[in-house]
TORKOLKE-14013 format. One record per residue: residue number from 1; chain; x, y, z of N, C-alpha, C in turn. Coordinates in steps of 0.05 Angstrom, whole numbers. Layout:
// residues N
    i  ch      nX      nY      nZ     caX     caY     caZ      cX      cY      cZ
  NUM   A       X       Y       Z       X       Y       Z       X       Y       Z
...
// end
This chain:
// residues 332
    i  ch      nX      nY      nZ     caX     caY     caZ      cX      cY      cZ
    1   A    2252    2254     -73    2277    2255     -88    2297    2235     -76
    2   A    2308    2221     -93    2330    2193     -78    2346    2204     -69
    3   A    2365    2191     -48    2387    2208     -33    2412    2195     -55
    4   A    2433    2216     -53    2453    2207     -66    2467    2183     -49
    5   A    2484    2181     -77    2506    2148     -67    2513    2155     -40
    6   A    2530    2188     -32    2542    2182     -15    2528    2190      11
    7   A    2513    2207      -3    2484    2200      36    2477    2179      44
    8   A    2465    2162      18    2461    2132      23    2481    2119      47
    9   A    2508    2123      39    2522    2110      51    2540    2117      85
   10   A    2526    2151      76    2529    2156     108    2502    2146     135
   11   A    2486    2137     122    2466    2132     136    2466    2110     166
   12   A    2474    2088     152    2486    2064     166    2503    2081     190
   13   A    2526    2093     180    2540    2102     201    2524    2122     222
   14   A    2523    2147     215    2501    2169     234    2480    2150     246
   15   A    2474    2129     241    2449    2118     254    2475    2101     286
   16   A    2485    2081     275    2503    2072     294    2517    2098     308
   17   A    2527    2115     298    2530    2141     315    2520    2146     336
   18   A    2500    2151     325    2479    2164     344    2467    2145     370
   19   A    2464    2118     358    2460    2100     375    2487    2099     407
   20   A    2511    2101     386    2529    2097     404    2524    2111     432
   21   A    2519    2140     425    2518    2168     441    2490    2153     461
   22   A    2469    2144     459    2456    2135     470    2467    2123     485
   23   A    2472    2092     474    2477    2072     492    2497    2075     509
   24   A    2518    2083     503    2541    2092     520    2533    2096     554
   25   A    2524    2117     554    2519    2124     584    2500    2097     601
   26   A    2490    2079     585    2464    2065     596    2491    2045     602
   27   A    2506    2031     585    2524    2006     587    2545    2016     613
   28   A    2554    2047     617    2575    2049     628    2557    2050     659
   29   A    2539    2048     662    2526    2055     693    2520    2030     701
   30   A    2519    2011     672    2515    1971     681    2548    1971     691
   31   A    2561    1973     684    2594    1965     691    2599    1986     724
   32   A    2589    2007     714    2589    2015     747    2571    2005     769
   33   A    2555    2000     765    2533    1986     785    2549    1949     790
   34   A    2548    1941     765    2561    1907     767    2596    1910     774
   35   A    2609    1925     756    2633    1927     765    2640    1936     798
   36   A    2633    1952     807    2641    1954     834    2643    1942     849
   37   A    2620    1930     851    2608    1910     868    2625    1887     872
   38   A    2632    1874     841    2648    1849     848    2681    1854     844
   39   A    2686    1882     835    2714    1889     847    2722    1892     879
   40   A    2700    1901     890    2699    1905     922    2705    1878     934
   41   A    2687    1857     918    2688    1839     936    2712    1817     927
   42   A    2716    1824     910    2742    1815     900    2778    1816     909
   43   A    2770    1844     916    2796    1854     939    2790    1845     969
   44   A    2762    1838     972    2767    1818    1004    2777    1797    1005
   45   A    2760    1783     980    2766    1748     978    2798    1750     974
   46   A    2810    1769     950    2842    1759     950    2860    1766     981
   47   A    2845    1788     985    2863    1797    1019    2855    1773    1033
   48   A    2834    1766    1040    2830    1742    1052    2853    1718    1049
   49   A    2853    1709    1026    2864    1693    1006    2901    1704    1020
   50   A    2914    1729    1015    2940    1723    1021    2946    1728    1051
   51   A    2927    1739    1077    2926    1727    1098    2921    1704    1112
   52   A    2914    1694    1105    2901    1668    1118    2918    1640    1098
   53   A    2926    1645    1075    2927    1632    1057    2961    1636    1051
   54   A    2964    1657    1043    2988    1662    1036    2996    1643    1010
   55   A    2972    1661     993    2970    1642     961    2975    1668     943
   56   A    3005    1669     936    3015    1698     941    3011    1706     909
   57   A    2991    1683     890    2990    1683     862    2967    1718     863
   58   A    2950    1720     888    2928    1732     898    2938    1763     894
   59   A    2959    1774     895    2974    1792     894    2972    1806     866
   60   A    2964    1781     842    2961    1799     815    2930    1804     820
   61   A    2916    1789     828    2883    1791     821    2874    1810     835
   62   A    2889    1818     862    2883    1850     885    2883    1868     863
   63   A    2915    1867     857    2922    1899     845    2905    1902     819
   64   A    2897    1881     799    2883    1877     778    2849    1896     790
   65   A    2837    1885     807    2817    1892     815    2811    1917     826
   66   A    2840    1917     845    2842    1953     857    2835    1961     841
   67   A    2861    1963     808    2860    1976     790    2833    1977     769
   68   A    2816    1960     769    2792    1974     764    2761    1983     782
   69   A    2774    1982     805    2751    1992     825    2763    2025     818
   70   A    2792    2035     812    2794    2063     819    2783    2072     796
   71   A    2777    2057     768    2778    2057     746    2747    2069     744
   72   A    2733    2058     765    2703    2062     770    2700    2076     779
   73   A    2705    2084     806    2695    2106     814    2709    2134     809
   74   A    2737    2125     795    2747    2158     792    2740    2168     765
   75   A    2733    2149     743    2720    2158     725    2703    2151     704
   76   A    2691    2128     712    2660    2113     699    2635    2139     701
   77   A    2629    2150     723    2604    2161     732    2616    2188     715
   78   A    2641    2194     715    2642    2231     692    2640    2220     668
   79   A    2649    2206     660    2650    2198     636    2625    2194     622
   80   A    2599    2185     642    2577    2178     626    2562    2194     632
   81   A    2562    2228     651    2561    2236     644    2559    2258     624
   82   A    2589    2256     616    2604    2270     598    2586    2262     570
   83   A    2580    2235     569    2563    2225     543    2528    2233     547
   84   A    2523    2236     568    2495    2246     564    2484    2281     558
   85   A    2506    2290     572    2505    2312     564    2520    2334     558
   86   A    2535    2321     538    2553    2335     523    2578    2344     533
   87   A    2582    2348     561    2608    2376     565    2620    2354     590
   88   A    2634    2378     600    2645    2370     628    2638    2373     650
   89   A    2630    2367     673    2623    2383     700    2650    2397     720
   90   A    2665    2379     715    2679    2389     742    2711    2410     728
   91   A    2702    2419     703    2723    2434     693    2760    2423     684
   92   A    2777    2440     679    2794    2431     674    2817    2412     675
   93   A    2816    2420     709    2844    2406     724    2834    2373     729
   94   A    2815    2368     740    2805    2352     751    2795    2335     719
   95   A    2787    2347     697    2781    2329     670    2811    2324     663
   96   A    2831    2332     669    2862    2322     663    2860    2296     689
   97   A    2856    2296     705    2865    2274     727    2847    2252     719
   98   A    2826    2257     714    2807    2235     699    2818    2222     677
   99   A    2822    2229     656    2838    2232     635    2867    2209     636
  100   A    2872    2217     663    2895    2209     664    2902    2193     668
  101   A    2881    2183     692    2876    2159     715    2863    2141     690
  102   A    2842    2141     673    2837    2116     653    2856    2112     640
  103   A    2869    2129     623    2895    2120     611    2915    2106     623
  104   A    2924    2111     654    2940    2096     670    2928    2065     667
  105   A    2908    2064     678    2888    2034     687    2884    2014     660
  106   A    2880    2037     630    2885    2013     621    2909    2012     608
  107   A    2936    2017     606    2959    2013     606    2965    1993     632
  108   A    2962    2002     649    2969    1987     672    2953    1954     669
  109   A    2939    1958     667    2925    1920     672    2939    1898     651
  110   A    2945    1912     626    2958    1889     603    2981    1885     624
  111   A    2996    1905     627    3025    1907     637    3014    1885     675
  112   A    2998    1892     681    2992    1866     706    2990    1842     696
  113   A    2974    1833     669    2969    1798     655    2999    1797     651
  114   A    3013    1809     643    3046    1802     640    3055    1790     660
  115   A    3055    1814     687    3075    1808     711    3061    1773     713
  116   A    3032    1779     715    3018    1748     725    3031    1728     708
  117   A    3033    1736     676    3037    1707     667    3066    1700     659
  118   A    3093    1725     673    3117    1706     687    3120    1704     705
  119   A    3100    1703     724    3103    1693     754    3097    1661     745
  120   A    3075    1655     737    3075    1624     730    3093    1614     709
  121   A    3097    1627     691    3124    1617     676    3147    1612     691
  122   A    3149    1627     707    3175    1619     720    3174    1591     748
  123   A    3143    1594     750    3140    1574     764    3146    1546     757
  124   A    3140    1543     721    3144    1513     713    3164    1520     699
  125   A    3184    1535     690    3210    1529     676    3233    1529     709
  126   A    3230    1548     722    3254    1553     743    3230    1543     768
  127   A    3221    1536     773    3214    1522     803    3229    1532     827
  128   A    3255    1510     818    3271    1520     849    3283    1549     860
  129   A    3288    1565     829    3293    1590     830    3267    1604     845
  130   A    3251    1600     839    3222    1614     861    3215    1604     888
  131   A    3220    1583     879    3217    1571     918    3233    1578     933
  132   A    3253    1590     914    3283    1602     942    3286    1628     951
  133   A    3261    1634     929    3259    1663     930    3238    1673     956
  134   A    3245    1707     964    3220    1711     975    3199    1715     959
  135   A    3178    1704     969    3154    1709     949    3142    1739     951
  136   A    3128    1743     968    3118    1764     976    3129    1795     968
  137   A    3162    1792     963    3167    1824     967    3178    1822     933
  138   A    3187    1797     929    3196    1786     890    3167    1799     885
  139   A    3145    1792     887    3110    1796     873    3110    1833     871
  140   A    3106    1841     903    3108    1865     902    3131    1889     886
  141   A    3158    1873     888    3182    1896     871    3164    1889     837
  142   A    3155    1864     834    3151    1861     800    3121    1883     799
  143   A    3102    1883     814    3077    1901     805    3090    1931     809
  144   A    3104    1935     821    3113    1963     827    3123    1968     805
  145   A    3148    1958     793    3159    1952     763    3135    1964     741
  146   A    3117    1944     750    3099    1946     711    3083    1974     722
  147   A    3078    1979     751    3060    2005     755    3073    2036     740
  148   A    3099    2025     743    3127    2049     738    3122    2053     717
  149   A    3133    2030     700    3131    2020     665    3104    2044     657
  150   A    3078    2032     661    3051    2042     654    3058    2074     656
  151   A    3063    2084     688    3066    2120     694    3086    2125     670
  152   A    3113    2110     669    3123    2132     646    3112    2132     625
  153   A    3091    2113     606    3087    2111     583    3073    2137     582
  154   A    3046    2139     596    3026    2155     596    3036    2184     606
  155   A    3059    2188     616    3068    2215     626    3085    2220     594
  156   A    3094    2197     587    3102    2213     560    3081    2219     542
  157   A    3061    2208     536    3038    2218     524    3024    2232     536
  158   A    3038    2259     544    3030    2284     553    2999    2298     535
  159   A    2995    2286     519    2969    2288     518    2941    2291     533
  160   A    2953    2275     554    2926    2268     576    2926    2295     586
  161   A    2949    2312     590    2945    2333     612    2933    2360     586
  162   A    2932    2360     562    2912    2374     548    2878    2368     532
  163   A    2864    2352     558    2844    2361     560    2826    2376     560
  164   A    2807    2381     541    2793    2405     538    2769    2406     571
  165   A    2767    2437     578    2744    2434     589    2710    2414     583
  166   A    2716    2435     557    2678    2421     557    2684    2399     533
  167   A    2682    2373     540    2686    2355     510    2658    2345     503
  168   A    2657    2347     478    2640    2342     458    2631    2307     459
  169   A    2618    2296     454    2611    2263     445    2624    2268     418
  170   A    2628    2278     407    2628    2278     376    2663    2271     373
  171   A    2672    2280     398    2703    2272     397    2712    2253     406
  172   A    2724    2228     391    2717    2192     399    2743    2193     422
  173   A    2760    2214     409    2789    2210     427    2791    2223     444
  174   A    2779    2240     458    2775    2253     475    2796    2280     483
  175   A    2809    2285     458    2829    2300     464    2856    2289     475
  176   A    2850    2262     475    2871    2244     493    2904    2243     475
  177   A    2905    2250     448    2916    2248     431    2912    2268     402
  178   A    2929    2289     408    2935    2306     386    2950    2304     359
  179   A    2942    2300     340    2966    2287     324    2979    2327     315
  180   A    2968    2343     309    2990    2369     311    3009    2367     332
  181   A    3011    2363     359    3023    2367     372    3043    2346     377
  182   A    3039    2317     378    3042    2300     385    3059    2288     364
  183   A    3052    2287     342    3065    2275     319    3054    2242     313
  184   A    3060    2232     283    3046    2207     283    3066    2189     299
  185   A    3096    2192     298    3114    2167     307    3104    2168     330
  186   A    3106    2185     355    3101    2190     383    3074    2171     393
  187   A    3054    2177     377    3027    2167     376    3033    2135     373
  188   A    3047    2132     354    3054    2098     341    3071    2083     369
  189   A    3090    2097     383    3101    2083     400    3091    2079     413
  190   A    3069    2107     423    3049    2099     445    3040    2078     446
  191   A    3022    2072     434    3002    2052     430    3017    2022     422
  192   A    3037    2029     415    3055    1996     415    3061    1988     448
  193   A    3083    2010     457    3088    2006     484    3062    1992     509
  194   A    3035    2020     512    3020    2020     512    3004    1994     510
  195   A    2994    1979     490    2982    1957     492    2985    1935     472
  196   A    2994    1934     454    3007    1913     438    3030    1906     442
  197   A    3046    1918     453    3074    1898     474    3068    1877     487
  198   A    3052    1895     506    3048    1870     528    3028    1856     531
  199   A    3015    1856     506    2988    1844     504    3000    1816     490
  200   A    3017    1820     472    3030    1801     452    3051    1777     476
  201   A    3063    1795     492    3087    1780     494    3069    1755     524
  202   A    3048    1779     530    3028    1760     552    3023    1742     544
  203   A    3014    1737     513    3003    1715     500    3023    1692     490
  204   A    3049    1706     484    3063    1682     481    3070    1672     495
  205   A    3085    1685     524    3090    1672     562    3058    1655     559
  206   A    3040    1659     554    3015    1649     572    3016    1619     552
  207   A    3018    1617     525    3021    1603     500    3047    1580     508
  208   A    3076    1598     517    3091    1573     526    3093    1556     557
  209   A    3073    1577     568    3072    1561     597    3050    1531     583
  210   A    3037    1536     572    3013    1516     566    3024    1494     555
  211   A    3041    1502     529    3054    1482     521    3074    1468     530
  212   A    3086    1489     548    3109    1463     572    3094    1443     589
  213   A    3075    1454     599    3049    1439     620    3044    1406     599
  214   A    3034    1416     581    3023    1399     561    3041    1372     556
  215   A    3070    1375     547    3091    1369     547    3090    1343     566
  216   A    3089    1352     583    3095    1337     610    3069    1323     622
  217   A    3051    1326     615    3032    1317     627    3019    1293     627
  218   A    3024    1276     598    3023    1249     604    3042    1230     625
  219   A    3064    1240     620    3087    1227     634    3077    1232     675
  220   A    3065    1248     677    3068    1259     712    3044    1234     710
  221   A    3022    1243     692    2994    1212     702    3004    1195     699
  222   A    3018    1187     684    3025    1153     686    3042    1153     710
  223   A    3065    1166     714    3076    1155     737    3063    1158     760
  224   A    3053    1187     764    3047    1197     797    3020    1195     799
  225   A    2997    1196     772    2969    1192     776    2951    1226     779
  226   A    2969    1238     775    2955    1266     779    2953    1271     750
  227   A    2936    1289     729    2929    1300     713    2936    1337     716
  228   A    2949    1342     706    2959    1376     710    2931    1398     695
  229   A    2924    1374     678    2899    1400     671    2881    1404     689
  230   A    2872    1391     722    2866    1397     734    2873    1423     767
  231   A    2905    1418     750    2914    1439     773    2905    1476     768
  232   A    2908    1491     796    2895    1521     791    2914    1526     766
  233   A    2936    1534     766    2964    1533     746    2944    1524     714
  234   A    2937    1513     704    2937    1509     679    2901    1524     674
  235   A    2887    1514     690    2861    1532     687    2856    1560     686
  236   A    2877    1569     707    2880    1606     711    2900    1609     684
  237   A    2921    1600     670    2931    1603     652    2918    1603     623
  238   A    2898    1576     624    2878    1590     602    2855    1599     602
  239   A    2854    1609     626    2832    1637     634    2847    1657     623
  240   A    2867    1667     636    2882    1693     627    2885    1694     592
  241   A    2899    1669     581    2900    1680     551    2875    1682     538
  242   A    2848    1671     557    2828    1685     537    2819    1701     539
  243   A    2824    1721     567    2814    1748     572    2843    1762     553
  244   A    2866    1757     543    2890    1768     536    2882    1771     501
  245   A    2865    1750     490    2861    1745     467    2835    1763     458
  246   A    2819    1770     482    2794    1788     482    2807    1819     487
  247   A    2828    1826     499    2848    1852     501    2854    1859     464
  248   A    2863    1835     457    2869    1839     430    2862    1843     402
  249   A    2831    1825     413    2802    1836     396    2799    1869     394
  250   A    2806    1870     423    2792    1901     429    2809    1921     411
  251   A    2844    1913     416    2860    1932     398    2849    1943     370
  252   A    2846    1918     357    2846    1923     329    2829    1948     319
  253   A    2802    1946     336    2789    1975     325    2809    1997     334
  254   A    2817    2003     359    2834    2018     357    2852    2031     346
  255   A    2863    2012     329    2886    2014     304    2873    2027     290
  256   A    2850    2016     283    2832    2026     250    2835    2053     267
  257   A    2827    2063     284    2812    2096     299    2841    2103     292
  258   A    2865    2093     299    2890    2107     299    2888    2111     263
  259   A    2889    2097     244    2898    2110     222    2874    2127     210
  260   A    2847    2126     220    2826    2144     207    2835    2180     222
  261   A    2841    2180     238    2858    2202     266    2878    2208     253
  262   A    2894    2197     248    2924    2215     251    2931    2212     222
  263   A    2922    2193     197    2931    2191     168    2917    2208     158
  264   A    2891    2206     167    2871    2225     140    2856    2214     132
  265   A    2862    2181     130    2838    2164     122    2838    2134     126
  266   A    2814    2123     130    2806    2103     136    2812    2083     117
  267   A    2832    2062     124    2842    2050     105    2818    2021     104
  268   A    2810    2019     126    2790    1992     119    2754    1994     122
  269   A    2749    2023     122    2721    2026     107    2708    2034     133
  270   A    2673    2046     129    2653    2045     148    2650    2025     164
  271   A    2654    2005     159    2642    1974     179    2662    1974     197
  272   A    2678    1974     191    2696    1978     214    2705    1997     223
  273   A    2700    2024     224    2694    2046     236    2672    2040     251
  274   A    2657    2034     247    2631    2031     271    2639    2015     294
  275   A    2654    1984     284    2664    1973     299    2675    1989     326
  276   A    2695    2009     312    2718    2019     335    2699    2036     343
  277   A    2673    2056     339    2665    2069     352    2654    2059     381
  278   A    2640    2028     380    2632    2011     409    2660    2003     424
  279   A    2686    2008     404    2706    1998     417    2709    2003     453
  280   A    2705    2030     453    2705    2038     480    2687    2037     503
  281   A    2675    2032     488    2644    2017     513    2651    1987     521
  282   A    2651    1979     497    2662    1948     500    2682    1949     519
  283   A    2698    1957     519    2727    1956     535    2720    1961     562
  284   A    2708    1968     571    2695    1966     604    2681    1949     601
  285   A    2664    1930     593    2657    1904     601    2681    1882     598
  286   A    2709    1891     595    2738    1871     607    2738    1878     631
  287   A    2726    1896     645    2723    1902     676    2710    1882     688
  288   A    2684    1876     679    2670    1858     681    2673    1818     688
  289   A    2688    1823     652    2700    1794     660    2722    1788     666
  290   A    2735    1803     675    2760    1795     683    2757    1789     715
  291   A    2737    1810     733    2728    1806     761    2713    1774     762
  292   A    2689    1776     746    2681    1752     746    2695    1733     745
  293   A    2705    1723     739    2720    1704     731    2751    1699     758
  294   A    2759    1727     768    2768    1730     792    2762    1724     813
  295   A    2733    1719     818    2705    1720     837    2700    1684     839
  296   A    2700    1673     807    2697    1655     813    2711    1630     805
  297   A    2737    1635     809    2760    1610     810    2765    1608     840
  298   A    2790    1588     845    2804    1574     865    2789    1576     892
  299   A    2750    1562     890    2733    1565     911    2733    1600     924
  300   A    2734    1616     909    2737    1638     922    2709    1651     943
  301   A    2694    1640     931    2670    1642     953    2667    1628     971
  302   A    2670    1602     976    2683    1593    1005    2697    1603    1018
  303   A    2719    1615    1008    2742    1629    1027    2727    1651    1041
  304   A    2708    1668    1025    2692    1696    1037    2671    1687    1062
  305   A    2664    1672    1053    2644    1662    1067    2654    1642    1099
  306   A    2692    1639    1090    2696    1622    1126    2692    1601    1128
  307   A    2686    1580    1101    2682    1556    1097    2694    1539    1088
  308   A    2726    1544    1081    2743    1533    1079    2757    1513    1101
  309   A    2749    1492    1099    2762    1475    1126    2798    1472    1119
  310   A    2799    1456    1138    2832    1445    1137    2835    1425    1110
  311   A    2816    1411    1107    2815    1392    1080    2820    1403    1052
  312   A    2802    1422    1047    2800    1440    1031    2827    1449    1028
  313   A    2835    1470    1048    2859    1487    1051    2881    1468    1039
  314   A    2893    1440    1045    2910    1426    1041    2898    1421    1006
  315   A    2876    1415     993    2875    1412     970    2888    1434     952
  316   A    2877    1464     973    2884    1484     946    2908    1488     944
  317   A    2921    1491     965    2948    1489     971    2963    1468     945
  318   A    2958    1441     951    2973    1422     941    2977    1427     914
  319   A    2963    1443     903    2957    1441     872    2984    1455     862
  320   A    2988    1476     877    3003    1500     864    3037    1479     873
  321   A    3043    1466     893    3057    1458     911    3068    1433     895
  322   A    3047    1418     893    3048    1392     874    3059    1396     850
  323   A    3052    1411     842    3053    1413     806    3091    1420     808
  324   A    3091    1453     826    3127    1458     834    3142    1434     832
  325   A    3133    1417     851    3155    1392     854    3153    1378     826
  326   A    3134    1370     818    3139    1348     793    3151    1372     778
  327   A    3155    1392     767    3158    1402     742    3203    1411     751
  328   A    3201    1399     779    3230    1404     788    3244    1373     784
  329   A    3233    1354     788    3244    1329     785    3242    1317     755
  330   A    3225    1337     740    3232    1328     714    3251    1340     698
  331   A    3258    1366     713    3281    1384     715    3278    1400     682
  332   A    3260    1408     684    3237    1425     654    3255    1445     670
// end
C-alpha cells in the first residue's frame, strides 16, 4: 500500500533524525579527543607567548582557548553521553551547571572575537592612544567586561537553571528555553544580545579594520617598502572574520529552530530544519577551528618548542610595532 503525501514527506526528516542521534555522540568525542589536546597546548604556546614575549594580542587567544578547554571537559563527555543514552547521569543540580557553563562559553567567545577585533581596531585608527596605554591591565579590564556582559545575558535567561533531570534526545533545546515561561520577546532579546550583536558588530570592526589597512597600503610600499598584507595584524584579522562569518553560518539554523519553537511553525520548510538539527554538532567543530588556526599562526610552534632565536623574536615583534608607527605618521 503507498505511503501517503505526508509520510512520504516525513521520511527524509526521521531518517536525518535519527542519524543525527547517532552521529552526535561519535563527532562530540572527535572534538573531545582533538579539541583538548590543542586547547591545552594552546594555553602554553600563548602563556609562553605573553611571558617571554609580552605579545599582549595572546591575551584574547588564552581566554578564547581556556574558554573552550572548560567547554570540554565540563561538558562535551555529559553531553554525549546524554545523546547515547537518552537521560542524565549526574541528576539535577549539576545538569543546571552544565547547562549553564555551555551557554556561558558560547555567549562568551563571540563577545571575546569582539574584545579581539577592537583591540586591533584601535590599534590602526588611535595608535598613540594604545601605546600610551597600559597594555596588559587595558586587555585584562576589556575580557573581564565581555566575561560580565556574557554572565548577565545568560543569568537573565534563567532558563538554564530549569533543566530537566533526565533529558530526552528528542528535545533539540534542551530545556534551555521555555517559551511558557519565558515569553517570545525575552527569548528574541536573548538570542540577539546573545549572538547576533556581537557577531555582526565583530564583522563590521573586523570589515573596517581591513579596509583602513587596505587604504593605506600602497602608499607605506612605495615609500617605506614594506607590504601590510604581510603583517600578523592583517592575516589574524582575516582569520578572525572568517571564523566570525562561519559563527554566522551557524546562527541562521538557529533562527529557523527559534521560530519552529516558540511560533508554532516552521516558516522555511523541512530542509532547513534538518539543517538546524546538525546545527549543534557543527558548532563544536568552531572549537576545533578556531584552536587550529590559534596553534598555527605567528610561528607558534617554534615558540613551544624554544626555537625562537633573537632574529626571529625581533621579526615578530617588528610586525605589530612597524605597522603602529606607519599607521601614526600617516595620522589614520
Amino acid at each position: 500500500m503507498p505511503l501517503s503525501n505526508s509520510t512520504q514527506s516525513d521520511i527524509p526528516f526521521e531518517f536525518f533524525y535519527k542519524l543525527y542521534g547517532i552521529s552526535a555522540p561519535v563527532l562530540i568525542i572527535i572534538v573531545i579527543i582533538i579539541g583538548s589536546i590543542l586547547s591545552v597546548i594552546s594555553i602554553i604556546i600563548n602563556y609562553k607567548i605573553i611571558k617571554r614575549m609580552r605579545y599582549y594580542q595572546s591575551y584574547f587567544y588564552l581566554s578564547i582557548s581556556a574558554s573552550y578547554l572548560i567547554l570540554i571537559i565540563f561538558c562535551l563527555p555529559f553531553v554525549a553521553y546524554q545523546y547515547a543514552n537518552n537521560g542524565w547521569i549526574f541528576g539535577n543540580y549539576y545538569c543546571k551547571f552544565v547547562g549553564y557553563i555551555r551557554a556561558f562559553v558560547f555567549t562568551l567567545v563571540p563577545y571575546l572575537l569582539l574584545a579581539l577585533s577592537v583591540y586591533r581596531y584601535l590599534f590602526i585608527v588611535q595608535s598613540e592612544f594604545m601605546l600610551n596605554l597600559e597594555l596588559p591591565k587595558f586587555i585584562k579590564k576589556l575580557l573581564v567586561f565581555m566575561a560580565v556582559i556574557a554572565s548577565i545575558i545568560n543569568l537573565a535567561n534563567f532558563q538554564v537553571f530549569r533543566i530537566n533531570k533526565a533529558i530526552s534526545v528528542d528535545e533539540l533545546d534542551y530545556c534551555l528555553i521555555d517559551n511558557q515561561s519565558m515569553g517570545r520577546l525575552v527569548t528574541a532579546i536573548y538570542f540577539i544580545l546573545g549572538f547576533t550583536f556581537p557577531l555582526t558588530c565583530c564583522f563590521v570592526v573586523q570589515f573596517i579594520s581591513i579596509y583602513k589597512m587596505e587604504s593605506f597600503r600602497n602608499v607605506i610600499l612605495e615609500r617605506e617598502g614594506y607590504d601590510l598584507r604581510k603583517s600578523n595584524c592583517f592575516k589574524n584579522t582575516i582569520i578572525t572574520m572568517i571564523l566570525t562569518i562561519c559563527f554566522l553560518v551557524m546562527v541562521g539554523p538557529l533562527v529557523a529552530h527559534l521560530f519552529q519553537n516558540y511560533f508554532g511553525f516552521f516558516i522555511f520548510g523541512k530542509p532547513w530544519l534538518i539543517y538546524s538539527v546538525f546545527a549543534y554538532v557543527l558548532s563544536y567543530f568552531v572549537v576545533i577551528v578556531h584552536t587550529v588556526i590559534f596553534f598555527f599562526t605567528n610561528n607558534y610552534f617554534k615558540i613551544l618548542c624554544n626555537k625562537v632565536n633573537q632574529v626571529q623574536y625581533t621579526e615578530m615583534q617588528s610586525n605589530e610595532s612597524y605597522f603602529n608607527m606607519t599607521c601614526e605618521s600617516l595620522k589614520l
